[in-house]
PDB file of N, CA, C and O in Angstrom:
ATOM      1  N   UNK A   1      72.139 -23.257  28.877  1.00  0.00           N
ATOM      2  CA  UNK A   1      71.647 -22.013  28.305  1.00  0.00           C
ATOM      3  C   UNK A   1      72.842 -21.084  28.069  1.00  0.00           C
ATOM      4  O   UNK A   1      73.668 -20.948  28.973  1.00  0.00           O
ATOM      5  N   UNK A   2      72.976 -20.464  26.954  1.00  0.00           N
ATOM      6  CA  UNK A   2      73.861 -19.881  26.662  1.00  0.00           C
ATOM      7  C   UNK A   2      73.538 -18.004  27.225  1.00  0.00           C
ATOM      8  O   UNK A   2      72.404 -17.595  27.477  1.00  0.00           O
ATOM      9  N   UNK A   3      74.510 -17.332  27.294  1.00  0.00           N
ATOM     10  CA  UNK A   3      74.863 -15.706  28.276  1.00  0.00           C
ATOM     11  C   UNK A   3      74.325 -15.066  26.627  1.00  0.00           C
ATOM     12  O   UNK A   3      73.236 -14.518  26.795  1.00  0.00           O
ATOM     13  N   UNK A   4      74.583 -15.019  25.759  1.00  0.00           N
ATOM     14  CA  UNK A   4      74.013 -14.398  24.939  1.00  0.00           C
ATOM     15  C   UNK A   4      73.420 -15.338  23.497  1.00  0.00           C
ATOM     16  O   UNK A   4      73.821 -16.502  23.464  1.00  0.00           O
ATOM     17  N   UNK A   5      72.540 -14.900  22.384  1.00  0.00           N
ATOM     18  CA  UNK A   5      71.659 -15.878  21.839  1.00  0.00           C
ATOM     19  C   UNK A   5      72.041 -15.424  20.151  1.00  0.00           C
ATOM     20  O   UNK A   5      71.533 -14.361  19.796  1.00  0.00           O
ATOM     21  N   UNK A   6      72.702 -15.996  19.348  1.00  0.00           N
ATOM     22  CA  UNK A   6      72.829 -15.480  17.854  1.00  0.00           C
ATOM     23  C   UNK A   6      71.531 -15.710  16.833  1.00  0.00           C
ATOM     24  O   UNK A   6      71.433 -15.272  15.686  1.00  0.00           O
ATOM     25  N   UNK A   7      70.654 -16.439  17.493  1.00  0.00           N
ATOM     26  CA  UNK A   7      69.601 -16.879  17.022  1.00  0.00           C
ATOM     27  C   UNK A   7      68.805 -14.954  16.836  1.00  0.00           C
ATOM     28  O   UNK A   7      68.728 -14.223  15.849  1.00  0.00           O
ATOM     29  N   UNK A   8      68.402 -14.771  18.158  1.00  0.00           N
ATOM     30  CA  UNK A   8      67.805 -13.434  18.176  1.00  0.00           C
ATOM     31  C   UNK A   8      68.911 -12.092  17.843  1.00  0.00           C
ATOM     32  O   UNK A   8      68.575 -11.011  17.359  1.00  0.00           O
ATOM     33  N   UNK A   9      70.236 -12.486  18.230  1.00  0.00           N
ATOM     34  CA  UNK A   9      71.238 -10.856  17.537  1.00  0.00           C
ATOM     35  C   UNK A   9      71.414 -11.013  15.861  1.00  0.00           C
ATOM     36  O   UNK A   9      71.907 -10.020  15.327  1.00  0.00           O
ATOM     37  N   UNK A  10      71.036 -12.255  14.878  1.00  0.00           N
ATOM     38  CA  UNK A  10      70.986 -11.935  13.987  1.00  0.00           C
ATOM     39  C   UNK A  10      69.473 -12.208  13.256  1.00  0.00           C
ATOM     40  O   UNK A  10      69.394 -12.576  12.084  1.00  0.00           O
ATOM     41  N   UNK A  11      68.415 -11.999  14.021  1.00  0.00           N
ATOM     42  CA  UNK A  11      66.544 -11.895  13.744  1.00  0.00           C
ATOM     43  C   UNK A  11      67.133 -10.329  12.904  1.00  0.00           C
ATOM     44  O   UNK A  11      67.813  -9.394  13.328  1.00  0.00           O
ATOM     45  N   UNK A  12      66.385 -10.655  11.316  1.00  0.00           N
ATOM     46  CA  UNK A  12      66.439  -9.358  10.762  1.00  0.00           C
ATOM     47  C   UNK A  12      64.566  -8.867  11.262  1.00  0.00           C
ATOM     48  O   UNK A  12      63.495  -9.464  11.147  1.00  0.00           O
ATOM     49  N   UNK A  13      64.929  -7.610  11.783  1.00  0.00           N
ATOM     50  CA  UNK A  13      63.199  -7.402  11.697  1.00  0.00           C
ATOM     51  C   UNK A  13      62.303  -6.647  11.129  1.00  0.00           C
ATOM     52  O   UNK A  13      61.237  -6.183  11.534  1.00  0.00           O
ATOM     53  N   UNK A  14      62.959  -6.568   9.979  1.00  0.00           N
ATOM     54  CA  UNK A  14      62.535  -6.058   8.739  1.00  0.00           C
ATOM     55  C   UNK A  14      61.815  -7.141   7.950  1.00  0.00           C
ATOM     56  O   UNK A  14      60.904  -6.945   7.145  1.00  0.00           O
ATOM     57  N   UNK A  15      62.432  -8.495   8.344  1.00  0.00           N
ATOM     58  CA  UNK A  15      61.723  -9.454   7.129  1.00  0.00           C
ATOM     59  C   UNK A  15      60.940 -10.617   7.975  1.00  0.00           C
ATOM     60  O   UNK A  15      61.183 -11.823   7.930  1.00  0.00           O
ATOM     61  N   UNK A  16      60.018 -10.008   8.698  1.00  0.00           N
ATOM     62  CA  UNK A  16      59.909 -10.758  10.148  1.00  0.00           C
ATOM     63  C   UNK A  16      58.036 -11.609   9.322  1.00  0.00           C
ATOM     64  O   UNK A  16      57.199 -10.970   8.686  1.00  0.00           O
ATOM     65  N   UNK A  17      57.986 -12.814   9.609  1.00  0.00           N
ATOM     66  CA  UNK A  17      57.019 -13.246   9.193  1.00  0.00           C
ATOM     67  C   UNK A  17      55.964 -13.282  10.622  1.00  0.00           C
ATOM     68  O   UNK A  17      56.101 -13.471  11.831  1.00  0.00           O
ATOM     69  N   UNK A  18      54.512 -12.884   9.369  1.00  0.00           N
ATOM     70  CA  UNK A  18      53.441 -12.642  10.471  1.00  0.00           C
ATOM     71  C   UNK A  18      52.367 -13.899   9.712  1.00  0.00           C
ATOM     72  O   UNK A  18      52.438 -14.494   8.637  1.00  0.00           O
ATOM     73  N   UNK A  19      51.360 -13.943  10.878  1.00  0.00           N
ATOM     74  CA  UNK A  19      50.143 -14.715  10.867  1.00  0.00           C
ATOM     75  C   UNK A  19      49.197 -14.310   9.950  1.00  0.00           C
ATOM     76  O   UNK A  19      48.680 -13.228  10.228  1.00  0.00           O
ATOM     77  N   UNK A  20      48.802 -14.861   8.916  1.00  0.00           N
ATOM     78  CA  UNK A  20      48.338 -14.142   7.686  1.00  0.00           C
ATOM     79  C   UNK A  20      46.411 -14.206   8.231  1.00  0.00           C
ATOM     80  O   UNK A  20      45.574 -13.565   7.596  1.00  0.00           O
ATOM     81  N   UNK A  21      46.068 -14.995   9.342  1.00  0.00           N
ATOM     82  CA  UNK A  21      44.882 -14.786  10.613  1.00  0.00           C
ATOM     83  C   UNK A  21      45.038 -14.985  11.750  1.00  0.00           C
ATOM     84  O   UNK A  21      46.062 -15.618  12.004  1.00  0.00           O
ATOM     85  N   UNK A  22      44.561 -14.763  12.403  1.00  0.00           N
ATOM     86  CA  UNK A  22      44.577 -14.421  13.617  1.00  0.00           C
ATOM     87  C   UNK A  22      44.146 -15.922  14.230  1.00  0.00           C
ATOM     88  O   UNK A  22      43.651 -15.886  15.357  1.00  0.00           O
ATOM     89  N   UNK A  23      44.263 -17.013  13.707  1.00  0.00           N
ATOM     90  CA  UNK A  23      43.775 -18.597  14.242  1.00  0.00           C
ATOM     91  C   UNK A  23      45.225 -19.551  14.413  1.00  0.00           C
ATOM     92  O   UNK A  23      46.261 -19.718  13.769  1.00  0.00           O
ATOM     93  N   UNK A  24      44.520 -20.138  15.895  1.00  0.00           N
ATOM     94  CA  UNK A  24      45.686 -21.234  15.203  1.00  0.00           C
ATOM     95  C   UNK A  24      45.080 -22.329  14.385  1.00  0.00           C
ATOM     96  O   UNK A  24      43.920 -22.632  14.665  1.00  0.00           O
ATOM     97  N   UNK A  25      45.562 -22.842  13.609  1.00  0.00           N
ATOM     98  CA  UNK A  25      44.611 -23.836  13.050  1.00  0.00           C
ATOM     99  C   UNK A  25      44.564 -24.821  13.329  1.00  0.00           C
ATOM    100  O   UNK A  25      43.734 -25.605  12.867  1.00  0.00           O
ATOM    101  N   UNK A  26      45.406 -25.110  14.149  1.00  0.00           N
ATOM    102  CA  UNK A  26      45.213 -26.858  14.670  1.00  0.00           C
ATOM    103  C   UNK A  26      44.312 -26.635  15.614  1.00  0.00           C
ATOM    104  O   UNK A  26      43.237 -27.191  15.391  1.00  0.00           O
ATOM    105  N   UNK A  27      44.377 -25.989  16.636  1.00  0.00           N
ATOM    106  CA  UNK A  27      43.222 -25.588  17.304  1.00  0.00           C
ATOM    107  C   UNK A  27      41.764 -25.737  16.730  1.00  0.00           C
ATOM    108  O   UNK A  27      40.955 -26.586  17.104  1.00  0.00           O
ATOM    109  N   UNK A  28      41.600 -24.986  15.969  1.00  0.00           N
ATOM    110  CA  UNK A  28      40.547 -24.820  14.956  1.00  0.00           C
ATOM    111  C   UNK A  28      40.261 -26.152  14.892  1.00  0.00           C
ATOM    112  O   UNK A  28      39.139 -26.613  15.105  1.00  0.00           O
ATOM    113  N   UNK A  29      41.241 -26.800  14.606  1.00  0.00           N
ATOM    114  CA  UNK A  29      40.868 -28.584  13.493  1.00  0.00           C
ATOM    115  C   UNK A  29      40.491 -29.379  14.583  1.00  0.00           C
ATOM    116  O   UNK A  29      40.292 -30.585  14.431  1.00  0.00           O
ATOM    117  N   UNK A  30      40.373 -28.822  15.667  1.00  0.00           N
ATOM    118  CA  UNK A  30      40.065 -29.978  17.332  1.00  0.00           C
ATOM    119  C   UNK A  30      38.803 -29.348  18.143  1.00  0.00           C
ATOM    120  O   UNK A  30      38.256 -29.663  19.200  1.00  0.00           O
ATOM    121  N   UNK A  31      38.526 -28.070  16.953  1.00  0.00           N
ATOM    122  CA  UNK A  31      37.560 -27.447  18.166  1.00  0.00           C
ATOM    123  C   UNK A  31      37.763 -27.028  19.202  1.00  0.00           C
ATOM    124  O   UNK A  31      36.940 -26.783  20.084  1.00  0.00           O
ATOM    125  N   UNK A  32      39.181 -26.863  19.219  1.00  0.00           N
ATOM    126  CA  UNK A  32      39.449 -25.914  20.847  1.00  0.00           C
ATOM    127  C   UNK A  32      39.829 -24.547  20.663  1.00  0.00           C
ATOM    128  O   UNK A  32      39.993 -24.007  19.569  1.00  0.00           O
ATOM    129  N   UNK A  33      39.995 -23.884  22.064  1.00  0.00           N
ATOM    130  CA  UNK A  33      40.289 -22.076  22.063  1.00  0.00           C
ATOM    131  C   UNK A  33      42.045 -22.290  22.044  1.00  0.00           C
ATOM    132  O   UNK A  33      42.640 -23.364  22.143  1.00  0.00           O
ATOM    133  N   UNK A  34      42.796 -20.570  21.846  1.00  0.00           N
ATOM    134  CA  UNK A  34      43.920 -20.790  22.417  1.00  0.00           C
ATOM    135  C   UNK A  34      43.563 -19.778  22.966  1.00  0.00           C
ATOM    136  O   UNK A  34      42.429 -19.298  22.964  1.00  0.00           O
ATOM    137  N   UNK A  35      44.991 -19.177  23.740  1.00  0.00           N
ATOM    138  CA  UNK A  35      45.233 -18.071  24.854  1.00  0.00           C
ATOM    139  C   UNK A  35      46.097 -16.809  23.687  1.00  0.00           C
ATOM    140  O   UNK A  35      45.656 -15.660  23.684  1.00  0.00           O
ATOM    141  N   UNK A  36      47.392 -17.199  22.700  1.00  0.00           N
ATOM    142  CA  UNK A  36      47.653 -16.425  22.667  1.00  0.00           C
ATOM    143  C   UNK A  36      48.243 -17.136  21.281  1.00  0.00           C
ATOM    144  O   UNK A  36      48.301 -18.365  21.266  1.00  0.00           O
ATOM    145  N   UNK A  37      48.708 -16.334  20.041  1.00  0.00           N
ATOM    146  CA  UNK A  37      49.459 -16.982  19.229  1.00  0.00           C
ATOM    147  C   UNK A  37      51.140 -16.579  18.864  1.00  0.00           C
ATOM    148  O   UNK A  37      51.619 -15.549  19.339  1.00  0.00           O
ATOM    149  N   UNK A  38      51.808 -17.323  18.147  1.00  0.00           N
ATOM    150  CA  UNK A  38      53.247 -17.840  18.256  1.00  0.00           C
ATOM    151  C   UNK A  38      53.623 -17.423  16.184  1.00  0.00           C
ATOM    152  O   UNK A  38      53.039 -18.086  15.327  1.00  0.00           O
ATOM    153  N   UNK A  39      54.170 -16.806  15.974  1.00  0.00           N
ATOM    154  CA  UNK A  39      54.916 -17.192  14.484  1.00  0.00           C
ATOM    155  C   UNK A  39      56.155 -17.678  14.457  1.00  0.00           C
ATOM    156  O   UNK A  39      57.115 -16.907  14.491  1.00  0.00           O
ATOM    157  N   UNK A  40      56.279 -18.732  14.407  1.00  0.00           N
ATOM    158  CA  UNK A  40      57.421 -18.961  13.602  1.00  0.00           C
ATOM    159  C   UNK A  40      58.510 -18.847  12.578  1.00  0.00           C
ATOM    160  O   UNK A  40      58.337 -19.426  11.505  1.00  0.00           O
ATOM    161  N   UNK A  41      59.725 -18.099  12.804  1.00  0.00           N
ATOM    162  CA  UNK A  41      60.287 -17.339  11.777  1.00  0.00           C
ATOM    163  C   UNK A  41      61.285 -18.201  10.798  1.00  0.00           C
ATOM    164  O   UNK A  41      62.107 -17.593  10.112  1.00  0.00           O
ATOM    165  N   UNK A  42      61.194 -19.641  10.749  1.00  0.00           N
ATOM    166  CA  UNK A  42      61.828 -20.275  10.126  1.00  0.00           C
ATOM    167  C   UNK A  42      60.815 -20.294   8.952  1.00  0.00           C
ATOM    168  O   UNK A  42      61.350 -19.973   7.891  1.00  0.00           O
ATOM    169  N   UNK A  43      59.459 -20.593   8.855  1.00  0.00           N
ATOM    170  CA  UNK A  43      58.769 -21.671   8.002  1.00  0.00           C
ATOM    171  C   UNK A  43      57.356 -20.638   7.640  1.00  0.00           C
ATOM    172  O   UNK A  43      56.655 -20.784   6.639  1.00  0.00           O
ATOM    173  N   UNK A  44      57.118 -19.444   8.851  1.00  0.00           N
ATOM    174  CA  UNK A  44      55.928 -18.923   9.376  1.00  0.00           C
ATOM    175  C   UNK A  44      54.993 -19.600   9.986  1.00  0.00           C
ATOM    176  O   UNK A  44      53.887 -19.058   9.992  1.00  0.00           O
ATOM    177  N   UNK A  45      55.124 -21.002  10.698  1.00  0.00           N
ATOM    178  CA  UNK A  45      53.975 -21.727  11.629  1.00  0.00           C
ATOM    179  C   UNK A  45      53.094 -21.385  12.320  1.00  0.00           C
ATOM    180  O   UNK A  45      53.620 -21.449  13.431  1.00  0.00           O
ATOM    181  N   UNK A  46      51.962 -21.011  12.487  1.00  0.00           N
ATOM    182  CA  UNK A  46      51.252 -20.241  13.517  1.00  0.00           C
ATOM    183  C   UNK A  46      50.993 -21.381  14.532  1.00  0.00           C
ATOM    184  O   UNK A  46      50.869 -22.542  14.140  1.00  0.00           O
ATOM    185  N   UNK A  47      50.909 -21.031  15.876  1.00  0.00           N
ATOM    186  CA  UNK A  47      50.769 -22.284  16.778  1.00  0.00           C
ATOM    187  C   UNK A  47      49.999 -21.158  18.137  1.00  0.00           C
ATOM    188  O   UNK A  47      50.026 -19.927  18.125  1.00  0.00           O
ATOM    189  N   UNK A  48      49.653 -21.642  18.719  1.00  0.00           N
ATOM    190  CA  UNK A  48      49.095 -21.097  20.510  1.00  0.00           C
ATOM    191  C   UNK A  48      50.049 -21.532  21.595  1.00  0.00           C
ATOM    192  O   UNK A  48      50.328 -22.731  21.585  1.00  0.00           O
ATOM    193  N   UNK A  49      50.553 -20.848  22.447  1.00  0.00           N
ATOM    194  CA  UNK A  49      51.583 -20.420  23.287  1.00  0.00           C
ATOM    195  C   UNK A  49      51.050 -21.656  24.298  1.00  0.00           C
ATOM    196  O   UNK A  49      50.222 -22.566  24.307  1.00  0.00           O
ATOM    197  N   UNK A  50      52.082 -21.069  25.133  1.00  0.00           N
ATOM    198  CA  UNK A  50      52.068 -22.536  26.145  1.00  0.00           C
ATOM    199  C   UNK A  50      51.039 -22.356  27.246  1.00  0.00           C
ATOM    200  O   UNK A  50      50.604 -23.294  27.914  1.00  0.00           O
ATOM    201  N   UNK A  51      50.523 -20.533  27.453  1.00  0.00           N
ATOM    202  CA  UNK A  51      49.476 -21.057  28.309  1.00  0.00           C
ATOM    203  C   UNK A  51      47.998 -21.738  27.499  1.00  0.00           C
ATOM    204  O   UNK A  51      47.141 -22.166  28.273  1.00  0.00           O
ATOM    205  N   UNK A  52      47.778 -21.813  26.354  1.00  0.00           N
ATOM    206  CA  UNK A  52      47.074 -23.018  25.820  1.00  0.00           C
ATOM    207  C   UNK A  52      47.227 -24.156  26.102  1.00  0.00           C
ATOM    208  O   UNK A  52      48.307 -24.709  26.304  1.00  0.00           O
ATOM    209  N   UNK A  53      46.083 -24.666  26.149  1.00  0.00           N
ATOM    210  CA  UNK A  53      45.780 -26.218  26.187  1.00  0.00           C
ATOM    211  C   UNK A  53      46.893 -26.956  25.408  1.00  0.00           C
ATOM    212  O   UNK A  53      47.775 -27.614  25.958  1.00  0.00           O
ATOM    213  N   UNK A  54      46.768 -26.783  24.074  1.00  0.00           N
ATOM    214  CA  UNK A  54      47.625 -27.499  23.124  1.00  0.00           C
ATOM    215  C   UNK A  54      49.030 -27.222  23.159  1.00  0.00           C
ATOM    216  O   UNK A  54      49.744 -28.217  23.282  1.00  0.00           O
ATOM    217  N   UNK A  55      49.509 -26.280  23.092  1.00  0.00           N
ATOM    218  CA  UNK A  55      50.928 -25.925  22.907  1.00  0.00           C
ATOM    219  C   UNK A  55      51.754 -26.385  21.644  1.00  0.00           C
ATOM    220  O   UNK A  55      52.722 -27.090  21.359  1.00  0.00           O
ATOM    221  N   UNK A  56      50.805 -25.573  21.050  1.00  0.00           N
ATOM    222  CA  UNK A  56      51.104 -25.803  19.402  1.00  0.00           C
ATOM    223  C   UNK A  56      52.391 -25.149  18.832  1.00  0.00           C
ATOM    224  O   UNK A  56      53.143 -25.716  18.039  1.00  0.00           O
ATOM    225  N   UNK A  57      52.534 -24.120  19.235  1.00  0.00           N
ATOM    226  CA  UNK A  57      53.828 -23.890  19.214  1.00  0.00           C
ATOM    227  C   UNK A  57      55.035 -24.154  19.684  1.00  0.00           C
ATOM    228  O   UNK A  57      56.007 -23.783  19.025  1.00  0.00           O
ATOM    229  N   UNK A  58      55.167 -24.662  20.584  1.00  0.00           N
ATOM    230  CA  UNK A  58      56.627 -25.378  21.463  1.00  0.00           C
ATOM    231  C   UNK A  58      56.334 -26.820  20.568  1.00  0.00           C
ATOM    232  O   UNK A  58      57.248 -26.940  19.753  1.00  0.00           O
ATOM    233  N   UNK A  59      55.421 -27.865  20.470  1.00  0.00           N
ATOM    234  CA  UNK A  59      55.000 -28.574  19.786  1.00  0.00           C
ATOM    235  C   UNK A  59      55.598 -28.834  18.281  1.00  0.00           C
ATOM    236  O   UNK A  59      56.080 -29.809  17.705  1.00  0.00           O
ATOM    237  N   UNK A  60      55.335 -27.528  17.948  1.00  0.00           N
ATOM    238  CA  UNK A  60      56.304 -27.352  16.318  1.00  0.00           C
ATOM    239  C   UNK A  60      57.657 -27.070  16.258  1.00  0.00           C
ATOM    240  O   UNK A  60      58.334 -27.491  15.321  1.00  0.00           O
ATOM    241  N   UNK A  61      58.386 -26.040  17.639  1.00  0.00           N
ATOM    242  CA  UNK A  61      59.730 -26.219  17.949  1.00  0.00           C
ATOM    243  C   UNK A  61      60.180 -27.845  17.725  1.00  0.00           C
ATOM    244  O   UNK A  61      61.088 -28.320  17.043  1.00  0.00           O
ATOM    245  N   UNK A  62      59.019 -28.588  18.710  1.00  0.00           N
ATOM    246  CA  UNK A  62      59.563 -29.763  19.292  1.00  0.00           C
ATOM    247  C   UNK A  62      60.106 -30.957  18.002  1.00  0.00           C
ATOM    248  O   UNK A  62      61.059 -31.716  17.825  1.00  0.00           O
ATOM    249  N   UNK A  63      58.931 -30.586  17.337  1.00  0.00           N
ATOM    250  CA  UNK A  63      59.242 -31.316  15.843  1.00  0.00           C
ATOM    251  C   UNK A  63      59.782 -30.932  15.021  1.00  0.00           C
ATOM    252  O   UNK A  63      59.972 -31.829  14.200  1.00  0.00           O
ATOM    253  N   UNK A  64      60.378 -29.587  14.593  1.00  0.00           N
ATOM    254  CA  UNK A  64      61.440 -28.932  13.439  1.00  0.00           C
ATOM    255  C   UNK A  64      62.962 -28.373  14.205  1.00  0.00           C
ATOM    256  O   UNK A  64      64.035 -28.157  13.640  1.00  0.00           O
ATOM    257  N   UNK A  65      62.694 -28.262  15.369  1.00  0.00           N
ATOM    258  CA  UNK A  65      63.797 -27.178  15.898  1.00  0.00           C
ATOM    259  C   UNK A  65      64.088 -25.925  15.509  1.00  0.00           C
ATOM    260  O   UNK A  65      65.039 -25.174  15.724  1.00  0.00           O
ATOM    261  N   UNK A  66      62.949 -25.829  14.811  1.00  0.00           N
ATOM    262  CA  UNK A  66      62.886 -23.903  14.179  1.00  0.00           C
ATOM    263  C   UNK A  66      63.484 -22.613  15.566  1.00  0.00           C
ATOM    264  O   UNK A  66      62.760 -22.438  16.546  1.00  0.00           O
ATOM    265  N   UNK A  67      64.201 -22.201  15.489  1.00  0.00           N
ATOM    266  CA  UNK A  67      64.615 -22.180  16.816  1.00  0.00           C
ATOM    267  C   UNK A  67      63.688 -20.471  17.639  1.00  0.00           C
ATOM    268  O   UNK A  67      63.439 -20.328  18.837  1.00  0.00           O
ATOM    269  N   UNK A  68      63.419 -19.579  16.652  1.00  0.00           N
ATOM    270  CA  UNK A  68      62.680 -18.247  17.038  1.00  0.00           C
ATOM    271  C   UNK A  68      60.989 -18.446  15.989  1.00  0.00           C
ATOM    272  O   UNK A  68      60.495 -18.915  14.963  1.00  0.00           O
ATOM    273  N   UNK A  69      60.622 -17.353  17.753  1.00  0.00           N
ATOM    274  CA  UNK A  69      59.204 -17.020  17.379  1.00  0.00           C
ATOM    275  C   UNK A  69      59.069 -16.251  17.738  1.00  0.00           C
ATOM    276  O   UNK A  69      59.692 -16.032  18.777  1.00  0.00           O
ATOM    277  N   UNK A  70      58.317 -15.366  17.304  1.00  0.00           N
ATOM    278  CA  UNK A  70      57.504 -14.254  17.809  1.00  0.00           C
ATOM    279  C   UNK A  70      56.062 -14.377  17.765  1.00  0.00           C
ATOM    280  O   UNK A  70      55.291 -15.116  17.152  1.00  0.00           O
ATOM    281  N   UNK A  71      55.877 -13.076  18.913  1.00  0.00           N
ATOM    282  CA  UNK A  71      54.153 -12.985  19.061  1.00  0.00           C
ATOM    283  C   UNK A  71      53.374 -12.495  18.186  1.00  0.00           C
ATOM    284  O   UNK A  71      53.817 -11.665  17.392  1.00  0.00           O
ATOM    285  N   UNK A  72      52.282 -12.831  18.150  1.00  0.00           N
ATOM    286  CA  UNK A  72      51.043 -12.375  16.762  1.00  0.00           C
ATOM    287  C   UNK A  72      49.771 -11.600  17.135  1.00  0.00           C
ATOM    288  O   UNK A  72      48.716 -11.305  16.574  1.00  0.00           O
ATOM    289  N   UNK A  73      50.360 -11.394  18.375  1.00  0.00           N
ATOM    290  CA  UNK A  73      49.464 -10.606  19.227  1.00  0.00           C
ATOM    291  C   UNK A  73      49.397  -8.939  18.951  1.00  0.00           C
ATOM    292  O   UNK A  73      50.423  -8.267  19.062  1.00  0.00           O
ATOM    293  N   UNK A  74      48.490  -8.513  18.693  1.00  0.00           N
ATOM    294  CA  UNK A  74      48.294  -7.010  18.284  1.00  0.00           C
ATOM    295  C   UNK A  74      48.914  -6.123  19.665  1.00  0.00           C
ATOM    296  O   UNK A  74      48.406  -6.077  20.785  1.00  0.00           O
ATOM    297  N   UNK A  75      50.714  -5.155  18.985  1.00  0.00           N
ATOM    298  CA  UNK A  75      50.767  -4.734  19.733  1.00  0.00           C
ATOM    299  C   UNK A  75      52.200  -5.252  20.587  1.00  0.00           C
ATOM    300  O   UNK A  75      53.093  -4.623  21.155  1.00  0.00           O
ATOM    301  N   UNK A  76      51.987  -6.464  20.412  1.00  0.00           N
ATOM    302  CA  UNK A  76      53.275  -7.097  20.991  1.00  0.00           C
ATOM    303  C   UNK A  76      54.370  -7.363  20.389  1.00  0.00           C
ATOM    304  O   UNK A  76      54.292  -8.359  19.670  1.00  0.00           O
ATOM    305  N   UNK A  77      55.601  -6.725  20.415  1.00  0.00           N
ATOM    306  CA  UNK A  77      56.673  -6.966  19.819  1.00  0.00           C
ATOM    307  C   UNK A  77      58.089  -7.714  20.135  1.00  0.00           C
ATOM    308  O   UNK A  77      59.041  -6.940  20.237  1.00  0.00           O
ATOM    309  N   UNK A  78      58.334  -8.916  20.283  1.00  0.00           N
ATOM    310  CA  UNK A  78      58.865  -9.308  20.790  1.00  0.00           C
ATOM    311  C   UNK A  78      59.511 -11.001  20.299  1.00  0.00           C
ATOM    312  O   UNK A  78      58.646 -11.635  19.694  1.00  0.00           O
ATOM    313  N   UNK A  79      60.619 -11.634  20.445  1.00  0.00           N
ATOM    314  CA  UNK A  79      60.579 -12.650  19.554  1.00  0.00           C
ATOM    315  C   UNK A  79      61.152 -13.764  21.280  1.00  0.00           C
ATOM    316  O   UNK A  79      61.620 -13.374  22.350  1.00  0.00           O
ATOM    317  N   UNK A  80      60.887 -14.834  20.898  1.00  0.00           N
ATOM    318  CA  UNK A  80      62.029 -15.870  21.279  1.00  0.00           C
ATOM    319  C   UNK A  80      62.532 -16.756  21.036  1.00  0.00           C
ATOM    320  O   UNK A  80      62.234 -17.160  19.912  1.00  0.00           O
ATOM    321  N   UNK A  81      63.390 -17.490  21.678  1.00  0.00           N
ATOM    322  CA  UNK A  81      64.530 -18.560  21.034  1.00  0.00           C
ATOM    323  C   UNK A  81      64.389 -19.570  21.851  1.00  0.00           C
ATOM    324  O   UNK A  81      64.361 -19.175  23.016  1.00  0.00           O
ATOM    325  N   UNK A  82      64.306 -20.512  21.764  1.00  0.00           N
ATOM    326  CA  UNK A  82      63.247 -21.847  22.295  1.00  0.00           C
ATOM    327  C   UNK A  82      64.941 -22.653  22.789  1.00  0.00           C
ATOM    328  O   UNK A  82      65.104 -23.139  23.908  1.00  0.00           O
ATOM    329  N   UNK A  83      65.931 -22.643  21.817  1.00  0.00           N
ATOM    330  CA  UNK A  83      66.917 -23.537  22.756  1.00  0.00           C
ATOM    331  C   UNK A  83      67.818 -22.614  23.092  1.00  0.00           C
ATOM    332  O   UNK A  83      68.844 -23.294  23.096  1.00  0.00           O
ATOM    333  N   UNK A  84      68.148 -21.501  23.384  1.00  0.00           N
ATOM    334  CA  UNK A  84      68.706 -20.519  24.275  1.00  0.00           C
ATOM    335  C   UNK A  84      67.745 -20.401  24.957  1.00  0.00           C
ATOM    336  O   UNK A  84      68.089 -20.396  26.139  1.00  0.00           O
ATOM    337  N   UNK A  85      66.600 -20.292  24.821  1.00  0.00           N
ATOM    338  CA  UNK A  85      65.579 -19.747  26.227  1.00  0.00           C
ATOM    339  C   UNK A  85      65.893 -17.823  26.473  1.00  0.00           C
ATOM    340  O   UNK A  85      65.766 -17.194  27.524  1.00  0.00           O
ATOM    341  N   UNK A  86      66.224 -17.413  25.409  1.00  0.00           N
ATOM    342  CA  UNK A  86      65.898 -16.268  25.477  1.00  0.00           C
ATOM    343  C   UNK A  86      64.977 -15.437  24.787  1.00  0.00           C
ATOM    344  O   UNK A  86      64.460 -15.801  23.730  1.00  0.00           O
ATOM    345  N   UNK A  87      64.683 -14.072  25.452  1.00  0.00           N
ATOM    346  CA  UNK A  87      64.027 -13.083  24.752  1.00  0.00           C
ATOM    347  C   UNK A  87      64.147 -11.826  24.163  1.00  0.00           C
ATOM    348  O   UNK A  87      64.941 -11.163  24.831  1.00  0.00           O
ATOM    349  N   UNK A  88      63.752 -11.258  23.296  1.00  0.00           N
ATOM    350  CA  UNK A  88      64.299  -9.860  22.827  1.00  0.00           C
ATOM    351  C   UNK A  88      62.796  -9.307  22.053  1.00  0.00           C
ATOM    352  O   UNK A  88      61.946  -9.906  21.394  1.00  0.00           O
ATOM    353  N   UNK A  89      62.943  -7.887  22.484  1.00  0.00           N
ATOM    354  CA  UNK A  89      61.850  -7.115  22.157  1.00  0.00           C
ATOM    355  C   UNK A  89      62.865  -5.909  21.128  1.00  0.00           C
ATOM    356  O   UNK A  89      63.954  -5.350  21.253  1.00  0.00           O
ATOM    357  N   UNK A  90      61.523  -5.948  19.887  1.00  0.00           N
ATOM    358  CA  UNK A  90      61.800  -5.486  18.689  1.00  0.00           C
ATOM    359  C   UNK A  90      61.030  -4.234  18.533  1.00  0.00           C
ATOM    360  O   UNK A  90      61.106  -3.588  17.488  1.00  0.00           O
TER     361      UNK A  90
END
């Protein structure tokens, strides 16, 4: 793990992509709930966080290496970086 993260010191957050609903959809496509949702700022992926069942979002890290996400949660401002393992609030 790296002491500081260029992934999140150069997140512009002005051009920050959001969840165009409030679903994850793979979820949706299995009939299950999530806990919380994830955007992805490479591609905009929406996925459900890891205290979900699925872990649709680390899931989509796992398969693109998109490396930041942020929350889609009303209210919450905040992004992270999946292979630094850090966080930063916006």
């Amino acid at each position: 793990m790296r002491t500081s993260c260029l992934h999140l010191i150069s997140l512009d957050t002005t051009q920050l992509k959001s969840a165009p609903y409030h679903v994850c959809p793979e979820c949706a496509a299995l009939g299950d709930s999530w806990v919380h949702l994830r955007v992805c700022q490479a591609c905009g992926h929406v996925g459900c966080c890891n205290d979900s069942k699925n872990q649709h979002a680390a899931q989509h890290f796992r398969a693109t290496h998109h490396p930041v996400i942020i929350s889609a949660e009303p209210g919450e401002r905040w992004a992270w970086c999946y292979p630094d393992q850090r966080f930063r609030k916006y």
